[in-house]
ZADO-605016 format. One record per residue (C-alpha): residue number from 1; residue in three letters; chain; x negated, y negated, z negated. Coordinates in pm, whole numbers, plus 50000, padded with zeros to 5 digits. Layout:
N
NUM|ALA|A|X|Y|Z
...
This chain:
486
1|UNK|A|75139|41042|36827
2|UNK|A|75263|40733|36977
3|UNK|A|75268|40635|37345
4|UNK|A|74997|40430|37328
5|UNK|A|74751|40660|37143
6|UNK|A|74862|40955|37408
7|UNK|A|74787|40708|37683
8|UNK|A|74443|40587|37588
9|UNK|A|74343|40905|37528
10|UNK|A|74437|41007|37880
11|UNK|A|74230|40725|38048
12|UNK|A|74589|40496|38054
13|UNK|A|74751|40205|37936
14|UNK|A|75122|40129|37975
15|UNK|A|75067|39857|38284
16|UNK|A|74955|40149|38440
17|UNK|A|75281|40314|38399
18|UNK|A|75484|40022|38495
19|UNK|A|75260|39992|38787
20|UNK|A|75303|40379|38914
21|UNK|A|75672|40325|38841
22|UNK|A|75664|40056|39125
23|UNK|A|75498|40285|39357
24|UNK|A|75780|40508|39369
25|UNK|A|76054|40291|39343
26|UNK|A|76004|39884|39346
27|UNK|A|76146|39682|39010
28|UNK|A|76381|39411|39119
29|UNK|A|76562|39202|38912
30|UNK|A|76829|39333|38696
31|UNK|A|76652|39704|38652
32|UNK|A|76556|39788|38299
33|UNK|A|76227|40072|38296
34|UNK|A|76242|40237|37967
35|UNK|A|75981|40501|37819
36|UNK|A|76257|40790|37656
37|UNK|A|76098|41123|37483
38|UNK|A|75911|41222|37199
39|UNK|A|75620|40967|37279
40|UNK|A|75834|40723|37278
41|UNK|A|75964|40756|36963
42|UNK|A|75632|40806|36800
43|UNK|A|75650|41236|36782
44|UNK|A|75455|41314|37074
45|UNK|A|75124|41525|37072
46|UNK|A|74860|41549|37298
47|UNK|A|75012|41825|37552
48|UNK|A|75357|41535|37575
49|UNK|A|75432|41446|37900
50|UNK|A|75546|41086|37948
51|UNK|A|75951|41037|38039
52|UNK|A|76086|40727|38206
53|UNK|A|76460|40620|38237
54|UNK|A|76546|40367|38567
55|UNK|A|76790|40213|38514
56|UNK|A|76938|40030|38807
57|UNK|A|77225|39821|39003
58|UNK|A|77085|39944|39312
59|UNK|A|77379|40047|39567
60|UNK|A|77064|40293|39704
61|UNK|A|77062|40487|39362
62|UNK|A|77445|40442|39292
63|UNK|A|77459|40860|39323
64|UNK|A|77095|40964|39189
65|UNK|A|77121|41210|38908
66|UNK|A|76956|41172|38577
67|UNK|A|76845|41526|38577
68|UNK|A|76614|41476|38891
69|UNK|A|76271|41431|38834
70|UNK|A|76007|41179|39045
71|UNK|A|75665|41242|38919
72|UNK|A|75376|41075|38956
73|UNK|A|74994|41022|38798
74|UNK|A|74874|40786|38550
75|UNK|A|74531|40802|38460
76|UNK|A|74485|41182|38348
77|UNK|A|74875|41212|38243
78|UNK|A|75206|41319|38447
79|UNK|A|75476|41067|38376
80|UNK|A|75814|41215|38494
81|UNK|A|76096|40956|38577
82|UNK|A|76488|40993|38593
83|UNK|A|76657|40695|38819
84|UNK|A|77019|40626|38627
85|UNK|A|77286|40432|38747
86|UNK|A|77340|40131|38594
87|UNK|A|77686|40164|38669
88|UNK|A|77663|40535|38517
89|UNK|A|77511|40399|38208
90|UNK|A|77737|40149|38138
91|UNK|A|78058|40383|38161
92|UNK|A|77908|40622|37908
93|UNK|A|77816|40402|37694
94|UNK|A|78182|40228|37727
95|UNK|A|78342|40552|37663
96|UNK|A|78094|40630|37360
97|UNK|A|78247|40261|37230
98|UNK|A|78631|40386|37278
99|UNK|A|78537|40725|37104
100|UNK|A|78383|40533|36792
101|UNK|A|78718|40301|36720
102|UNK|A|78876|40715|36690
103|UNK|A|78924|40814|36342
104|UNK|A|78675|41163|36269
105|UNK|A|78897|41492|36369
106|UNK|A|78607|41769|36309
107|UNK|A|78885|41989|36472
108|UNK|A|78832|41837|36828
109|UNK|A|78485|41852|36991
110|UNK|A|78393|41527|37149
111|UNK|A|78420|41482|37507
112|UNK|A|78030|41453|37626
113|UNK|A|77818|41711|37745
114|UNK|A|77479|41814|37629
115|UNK|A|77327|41603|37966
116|UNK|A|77523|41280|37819
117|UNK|A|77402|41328|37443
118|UNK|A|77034|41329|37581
119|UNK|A|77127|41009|37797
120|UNK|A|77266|40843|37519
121|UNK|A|77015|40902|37293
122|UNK|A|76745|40802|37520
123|UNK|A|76916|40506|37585
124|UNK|A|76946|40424|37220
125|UNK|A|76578|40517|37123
126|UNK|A|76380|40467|37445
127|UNK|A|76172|40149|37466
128|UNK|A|76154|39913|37683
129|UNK|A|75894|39877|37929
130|UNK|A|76034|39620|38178
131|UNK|A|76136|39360|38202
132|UNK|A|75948|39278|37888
133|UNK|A|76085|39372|37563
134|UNK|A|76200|39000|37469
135|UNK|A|76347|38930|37783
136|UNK|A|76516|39242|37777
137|UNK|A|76652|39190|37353
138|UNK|A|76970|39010|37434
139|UNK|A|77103|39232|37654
140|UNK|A|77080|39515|37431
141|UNK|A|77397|39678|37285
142|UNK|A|77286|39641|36887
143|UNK|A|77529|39894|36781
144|UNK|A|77452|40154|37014
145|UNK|A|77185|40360|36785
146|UNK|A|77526|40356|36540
147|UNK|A|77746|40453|36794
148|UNK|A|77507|40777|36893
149|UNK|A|77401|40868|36511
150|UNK|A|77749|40906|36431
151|UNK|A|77838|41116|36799
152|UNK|A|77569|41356|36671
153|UNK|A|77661|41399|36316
154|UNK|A|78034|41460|36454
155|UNK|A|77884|41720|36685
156|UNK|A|77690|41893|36445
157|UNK|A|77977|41866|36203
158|UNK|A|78202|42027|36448
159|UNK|A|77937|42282|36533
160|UNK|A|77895|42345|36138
161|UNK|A|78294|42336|36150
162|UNK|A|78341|42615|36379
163|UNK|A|78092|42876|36260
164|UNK|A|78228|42838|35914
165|UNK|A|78595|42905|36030
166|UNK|A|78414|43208|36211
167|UNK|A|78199|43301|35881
168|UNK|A|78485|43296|35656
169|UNK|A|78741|43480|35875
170|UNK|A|78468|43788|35916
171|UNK|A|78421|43737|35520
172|UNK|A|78753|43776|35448
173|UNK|A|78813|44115|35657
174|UNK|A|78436|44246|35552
175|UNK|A|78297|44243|35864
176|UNK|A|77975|44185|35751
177|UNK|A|77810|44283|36039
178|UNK|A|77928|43999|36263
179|UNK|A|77880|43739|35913
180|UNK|A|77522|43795|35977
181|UNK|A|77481|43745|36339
182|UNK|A|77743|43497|36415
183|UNK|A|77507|43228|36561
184|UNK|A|77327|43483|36729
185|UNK|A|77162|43339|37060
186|UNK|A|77265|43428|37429
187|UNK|A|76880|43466|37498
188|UNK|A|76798|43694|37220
189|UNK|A|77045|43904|37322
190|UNK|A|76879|43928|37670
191|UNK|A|76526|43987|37530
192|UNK|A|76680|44236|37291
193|UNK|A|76806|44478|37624
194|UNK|A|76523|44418|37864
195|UNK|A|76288|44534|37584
196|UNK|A|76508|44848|37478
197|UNK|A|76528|45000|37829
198|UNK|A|76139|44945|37828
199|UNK|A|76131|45111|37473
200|UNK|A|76361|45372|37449
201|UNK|A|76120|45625|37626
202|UNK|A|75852|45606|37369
203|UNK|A|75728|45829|37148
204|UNK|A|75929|45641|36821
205|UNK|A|75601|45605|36696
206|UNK|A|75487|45362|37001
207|UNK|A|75771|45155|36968
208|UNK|A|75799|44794|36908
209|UNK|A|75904|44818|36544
210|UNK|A|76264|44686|36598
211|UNK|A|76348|44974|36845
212|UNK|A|76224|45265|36623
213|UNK|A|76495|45482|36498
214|UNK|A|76526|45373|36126
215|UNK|A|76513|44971|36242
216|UNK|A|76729|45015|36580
217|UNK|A|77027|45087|36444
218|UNK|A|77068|44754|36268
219|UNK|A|76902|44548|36626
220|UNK|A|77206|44762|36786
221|UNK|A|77503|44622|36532
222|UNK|A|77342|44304|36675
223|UNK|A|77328|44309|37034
224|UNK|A|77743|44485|37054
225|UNK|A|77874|44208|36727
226|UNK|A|78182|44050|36906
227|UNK|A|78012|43730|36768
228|UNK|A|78140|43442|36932
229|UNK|A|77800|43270|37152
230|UNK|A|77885|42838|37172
231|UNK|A|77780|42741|37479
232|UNK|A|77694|42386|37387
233|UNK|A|77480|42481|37095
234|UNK|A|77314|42752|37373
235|UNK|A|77229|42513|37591
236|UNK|A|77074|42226|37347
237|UNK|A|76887|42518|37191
238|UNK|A|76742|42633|37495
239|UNK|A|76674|42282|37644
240|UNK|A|76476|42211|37347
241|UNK|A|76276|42520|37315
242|UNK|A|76175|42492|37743
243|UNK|A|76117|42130|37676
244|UNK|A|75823|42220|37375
245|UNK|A|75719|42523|37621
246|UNK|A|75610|42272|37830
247|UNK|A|75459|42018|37635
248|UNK|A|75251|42260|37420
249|UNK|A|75145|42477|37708
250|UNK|A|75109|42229|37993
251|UNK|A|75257|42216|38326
252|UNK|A|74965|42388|38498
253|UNK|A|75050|42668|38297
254|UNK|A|75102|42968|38481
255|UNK|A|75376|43099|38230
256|UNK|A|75539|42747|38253
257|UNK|A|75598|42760|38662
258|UNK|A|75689|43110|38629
259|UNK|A|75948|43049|38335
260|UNK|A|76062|42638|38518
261|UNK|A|75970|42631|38883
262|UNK|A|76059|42320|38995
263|UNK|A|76380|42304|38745
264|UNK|A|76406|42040|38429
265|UNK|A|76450|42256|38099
266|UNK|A|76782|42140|38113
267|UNK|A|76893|42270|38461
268|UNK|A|76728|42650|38355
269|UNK|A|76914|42599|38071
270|UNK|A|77277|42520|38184
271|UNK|A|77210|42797|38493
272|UNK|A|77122|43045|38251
273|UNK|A|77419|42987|38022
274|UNK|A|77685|42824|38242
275|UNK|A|77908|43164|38321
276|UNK|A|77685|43463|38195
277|UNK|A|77912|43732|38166
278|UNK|A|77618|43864|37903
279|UNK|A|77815|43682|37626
280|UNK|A|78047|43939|37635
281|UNK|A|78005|44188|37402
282|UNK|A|78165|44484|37570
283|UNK|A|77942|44459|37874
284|UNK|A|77654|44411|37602
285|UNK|A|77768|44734|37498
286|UNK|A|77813|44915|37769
287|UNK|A|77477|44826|37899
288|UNK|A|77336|45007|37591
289|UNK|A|77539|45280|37671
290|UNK|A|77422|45337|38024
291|UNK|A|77032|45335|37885
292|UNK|A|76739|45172|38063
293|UNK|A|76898|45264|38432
294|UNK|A|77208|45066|38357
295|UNK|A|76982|44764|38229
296|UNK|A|76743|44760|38466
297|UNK|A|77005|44781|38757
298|UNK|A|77151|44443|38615
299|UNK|A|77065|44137|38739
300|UNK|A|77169|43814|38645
301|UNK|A|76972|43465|38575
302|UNK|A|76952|43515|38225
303|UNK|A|76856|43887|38219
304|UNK|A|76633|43839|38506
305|UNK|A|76478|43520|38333
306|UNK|A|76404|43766|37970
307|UNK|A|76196|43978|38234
308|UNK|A|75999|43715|38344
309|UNK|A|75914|43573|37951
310|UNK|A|75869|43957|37820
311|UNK|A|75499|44016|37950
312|UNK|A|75338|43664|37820
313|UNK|A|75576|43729|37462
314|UNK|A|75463|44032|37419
315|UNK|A|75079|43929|37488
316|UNK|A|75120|43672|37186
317|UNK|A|75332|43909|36976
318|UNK|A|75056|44159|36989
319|UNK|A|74798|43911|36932
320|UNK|A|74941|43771|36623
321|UNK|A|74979|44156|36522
322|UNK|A|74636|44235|36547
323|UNK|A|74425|43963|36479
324|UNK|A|74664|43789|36205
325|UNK|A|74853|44057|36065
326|UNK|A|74701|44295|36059
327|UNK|A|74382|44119|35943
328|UNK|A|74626|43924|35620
329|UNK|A|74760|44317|35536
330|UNK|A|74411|44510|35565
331|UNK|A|74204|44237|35332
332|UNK|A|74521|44106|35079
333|UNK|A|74487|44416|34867
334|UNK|A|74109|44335|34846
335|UNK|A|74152|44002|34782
336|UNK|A|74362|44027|34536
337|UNK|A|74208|44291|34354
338|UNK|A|73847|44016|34386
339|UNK|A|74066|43769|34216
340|UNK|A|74204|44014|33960
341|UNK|A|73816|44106|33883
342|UNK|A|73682|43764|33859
343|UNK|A|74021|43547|33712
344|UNK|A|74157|43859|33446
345|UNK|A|74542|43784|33368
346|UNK|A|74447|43433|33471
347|UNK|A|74560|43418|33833
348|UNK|A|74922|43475|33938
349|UNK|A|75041|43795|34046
350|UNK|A|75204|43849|34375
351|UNK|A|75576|43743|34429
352|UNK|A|75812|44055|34335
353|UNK|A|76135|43855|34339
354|UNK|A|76147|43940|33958
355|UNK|A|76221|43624|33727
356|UNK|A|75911|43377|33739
357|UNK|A|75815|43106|33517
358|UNK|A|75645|42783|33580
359|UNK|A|75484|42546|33299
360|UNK|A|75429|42207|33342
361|UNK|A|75471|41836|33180
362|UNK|A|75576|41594|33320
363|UNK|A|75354|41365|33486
364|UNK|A|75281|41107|33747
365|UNK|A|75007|41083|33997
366|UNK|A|74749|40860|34185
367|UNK|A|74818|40769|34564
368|UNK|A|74620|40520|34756
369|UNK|A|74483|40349|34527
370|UNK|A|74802|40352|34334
371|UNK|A|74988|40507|34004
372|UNK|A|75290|40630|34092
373|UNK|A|75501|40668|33772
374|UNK|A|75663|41002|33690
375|UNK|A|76023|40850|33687
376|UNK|A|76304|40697|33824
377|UNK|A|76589|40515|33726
378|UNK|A|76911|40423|33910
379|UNK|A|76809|40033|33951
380|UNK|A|76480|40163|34120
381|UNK|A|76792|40397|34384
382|UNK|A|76975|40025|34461
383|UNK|A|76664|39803|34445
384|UNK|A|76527|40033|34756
385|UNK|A|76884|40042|34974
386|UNK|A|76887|39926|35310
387|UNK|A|77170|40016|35414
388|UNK|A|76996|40166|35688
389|UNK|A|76831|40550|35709
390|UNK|A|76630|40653|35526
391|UNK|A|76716|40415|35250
392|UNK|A|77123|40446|35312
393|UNK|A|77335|40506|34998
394|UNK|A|77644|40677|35019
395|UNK|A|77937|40420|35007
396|UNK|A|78053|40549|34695
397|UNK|A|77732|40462|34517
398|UNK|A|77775|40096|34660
399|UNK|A|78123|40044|34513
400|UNK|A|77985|40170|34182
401|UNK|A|77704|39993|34154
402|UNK|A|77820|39742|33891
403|UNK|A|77935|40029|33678
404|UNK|A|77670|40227|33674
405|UNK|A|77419|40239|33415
406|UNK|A|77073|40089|33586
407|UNK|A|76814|40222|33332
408|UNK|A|76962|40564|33336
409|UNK|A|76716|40779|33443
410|UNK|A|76756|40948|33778
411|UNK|A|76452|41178|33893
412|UNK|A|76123|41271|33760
413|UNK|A|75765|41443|33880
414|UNK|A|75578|41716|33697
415|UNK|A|75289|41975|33718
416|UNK|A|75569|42266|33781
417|UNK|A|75364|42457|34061
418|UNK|A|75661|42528|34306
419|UNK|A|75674|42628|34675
420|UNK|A|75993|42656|34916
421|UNK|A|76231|42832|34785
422|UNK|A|76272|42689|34418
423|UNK|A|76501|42422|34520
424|UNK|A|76756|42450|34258
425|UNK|A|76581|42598|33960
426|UNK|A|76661|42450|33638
427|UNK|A|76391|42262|33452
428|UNK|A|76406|42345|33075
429|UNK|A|76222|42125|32805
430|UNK|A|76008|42233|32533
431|UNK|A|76328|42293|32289
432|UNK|A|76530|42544|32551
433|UNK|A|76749|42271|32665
434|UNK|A|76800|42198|33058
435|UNK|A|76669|41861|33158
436|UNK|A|76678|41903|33511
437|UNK|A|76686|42056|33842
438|UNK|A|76430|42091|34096
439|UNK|A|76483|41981|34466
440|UNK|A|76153|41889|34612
441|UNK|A|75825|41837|34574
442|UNK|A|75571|41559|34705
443|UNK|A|75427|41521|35018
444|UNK|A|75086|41621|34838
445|UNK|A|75211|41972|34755
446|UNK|A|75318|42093|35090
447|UNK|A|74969|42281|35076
448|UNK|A|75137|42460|34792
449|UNK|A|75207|42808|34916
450|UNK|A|74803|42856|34945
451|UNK|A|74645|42609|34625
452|UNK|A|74747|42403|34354
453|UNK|A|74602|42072|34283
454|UNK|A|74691|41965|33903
455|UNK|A|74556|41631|33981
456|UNK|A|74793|41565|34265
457|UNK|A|75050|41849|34317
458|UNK|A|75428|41750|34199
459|UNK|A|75769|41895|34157
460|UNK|A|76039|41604|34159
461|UNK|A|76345|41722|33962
462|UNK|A|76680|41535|33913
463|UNK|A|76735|41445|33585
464|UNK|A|77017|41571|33385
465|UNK|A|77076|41229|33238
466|UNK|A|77091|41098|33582
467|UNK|A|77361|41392|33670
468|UNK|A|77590|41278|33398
469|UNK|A|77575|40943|33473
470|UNK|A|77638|40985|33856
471|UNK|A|77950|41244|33785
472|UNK|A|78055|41000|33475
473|UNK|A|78014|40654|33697
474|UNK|A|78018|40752|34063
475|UNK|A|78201|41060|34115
476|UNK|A|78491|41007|33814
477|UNK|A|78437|41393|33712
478|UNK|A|78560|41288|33359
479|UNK|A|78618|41654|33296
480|UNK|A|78305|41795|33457
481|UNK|A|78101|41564|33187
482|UNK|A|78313|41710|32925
483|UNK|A|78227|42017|32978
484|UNK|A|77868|41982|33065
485|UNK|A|77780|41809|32737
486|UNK|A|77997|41967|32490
């Protein structure tokens, strides 16, 4: 949902905004209002709250601090607005400039917190409000979106960087143990104590199914792993998740003001990670040791803040178990045997995780009004590049284009019935011989894991001839080709 839709539907319209905006802190020449947040970029739903950026000259606001909040009614929505600094702004996005000129090092974290990746992003995909949008176009930095895509994908990189150094160092000495858990959240971790000393004195029976005696000791291996817990990653995790709390539930909530107060997701989020000494795991440990007198005699903000969330978690967690299920596990056996009665050896049999087959042809399908053709050839992959996502080909692919073969066929749709989880499957043609390999399927089949429409429903596979050709021309894996076709 886009900002407008949300705001119509809430008895608004964005002069409204601007005009509430004004109330709490007059325009004046040279300050730039910009709606930031999901709504904003088109991914907002009806429980969004709208965000504004200010972003001003002032001297009065020189030392205002993005993460404060003014609030104020449009209509029947909150908007929430964050004064910034021009002066603030311009810095960071100066420094953002100096870091892009850098060659990538994945072995050195760039230098901006999680509060300045949310800036800059905002910054980059907020709109602008006022002045108006044309007034406002030549001022606007055009590589800035550039300059925070590839800040991200270095974050993530280094993120992705670290936990496989971790992963393959507790490989190598078989500690599988820690393998499994090493991006194991600071939060779960509290959760997983504050409910143990609650469920350690039940009958095993009673007990949440994780703490019974044949699951625990597994939860236990957990909670002690000497994991390492990123702080960073912590904090954008649980900024996010407090963020969607709110949207989806409200601020009126009474779970919401219990879980934010007065606080931004992002300031419970940095006070519940900043310093914990939870992220230890010896003190995990010993707190596990010591039994539900030890726990409950702790007290920090994050242990404090998985007592406050465990009475509304568990009210949904029980819900879902008794009235979804519970109801699924009690009537599955009866449906299927219905299905078994009426269809014969007709109808599939449940998923065993023994060897399954799928037959199809392959096939194209009708969409809007449309045919869409069942394949695609490598002129069709360079006809559609932009240059920009989602359309971006890799560079290699754009010095190769004049060698590589246009009507070589690259992917293909067929009837295959497939769900999540056969990405990678080999496609093999009527004569045994592979002629492809799955990766997705389209948009009409997401509805796949519950019915299959024949008319509509499509695996898309990568062609082997398209594989070849990309290795051959592209990639220069002379050898690879040799041995794949001989």
């Amino acid at each position: 949902m886009d900002l407008e839709a949300f705001l119509r539907l809430h008895d608004a319209d964005l002069d409204l905004v601007v005009e509430g905006a004004r109330t709490i802190a007059p325009l004046e020449r040279g300050d730039s209002l910009i709606a930031v947040g999901s709504l904003a970029e088109g991914l907002g739903n009806r429980k969004s709250d709208v965000d504004l950026l200010l972003v001003t000259p002032r001297p009065q606001y020189a030392q205002a601090s993005p993460d404060e909040v003014l609030s104020f009614v449009a209509g029947r929505c909150i908007v929430d607005m964050r004064i910034v600094p021009a002066a603030l702004a311009s810095a960071l996005q100066s420094r953002l400039r100096t870091w892009t000129q850098s060659g990538w090092n994945l072995t050195v974290a760039a230098d901006f917190t999680a509060s300045e990746l949310l800036l800059l992003h905002r910054l980059s995909a907020g709109r602008q409000l006022s002045p108006a949008p044309e007034a406002a176009q030549n001022d606007k930095d055009a590589t800035l979106g550039e300059d925070v895509a590839r800040l991200k994908l270095h974050v993530a990189r280094h993120m992705a960087r670290t936990l496989q150094v971790d992963m393959a160092g507790y490989r190598e000495v078989g500690d599988s143990q820690s393998l499994v858990y090493s991006a194991q959240d600071l939060l779960g971790h509290a959760v997983a104590l504050n409910r143990y000393s609650a469920e350690i004195g039940k009958p095993d029976g009673q007990r949440l199914e994780e703490f019974t005696d044949a699951h625990f000791p597994a939860l236990r291996q957990q909670i002690v792993s000497p994991a390492p817990i990123h702080g960073d990653l912590e904090k954008t995790v649980l900024t996010w998740w407090l963020t969607k709390v709110r949207e989806y539930l409200g601020t009126s909530d009474p779970d919401v003001r219990a879980l934010l107060g007065n606080n931004s997701p992002e300031e419970i989020a940095d006070m519940l990670v900043t310093g914990m000494k939870l992220a230890g795991a010896p003190l995990r440990a010993q707190l596990l040791e010591g039994g539900a007198s030890a726990i409950n005699a702790y007290h920090d903000p994050l242990m404090d803040f998985a007592r406050t969330l465990d009475a509304p978690a568990r009210a949904v967690r029980a819900d879902s178990e008794n009235s979804v299920e519970a109801v699924i596990t009690k009537n599955a056996a009866l449906i299927a045997k219905a299905r078994f009665a009426l269809e014969g050896k007709g109808t599939y049999p449940d998923a065993t995780f023994t060897l399954r087959l799928s037959y199809g042809a392959v096939a194209g399908y009708e969409e809007n009004g449309r045919t869409v053709t069942p394949t695609t050839n490598f002129a069709g992959a360079y006809a559609h590049a932009t240059g920009r996502d989602p359309f971006k080909l890799p560079d290699s692919w754009i010095r190769a284009q004049k060698t590589v073969d246009p009507n070589a066929q690259l992917n293909f749709t067929s009837t295959n019935d497939i769900i999540g989880g056969n990405s990678g499957s080999p496609v093999i043609g009527r004569n045994g011989e592979a002629i492809g390999l799955i990766f997705d399927g389209n948009i009409q089949s997401l509805g796949g894991d519950f019915g299959y429409d024949g008319s509509q429903n499509r695996a898309i596979a990568v062609d082997v001839t398209g594989i070849t050709e990309a290795l051959k021309s592209i990639y220069h894996a002379d050898r690879l080709v040799k041995e794949l076709t001989h």
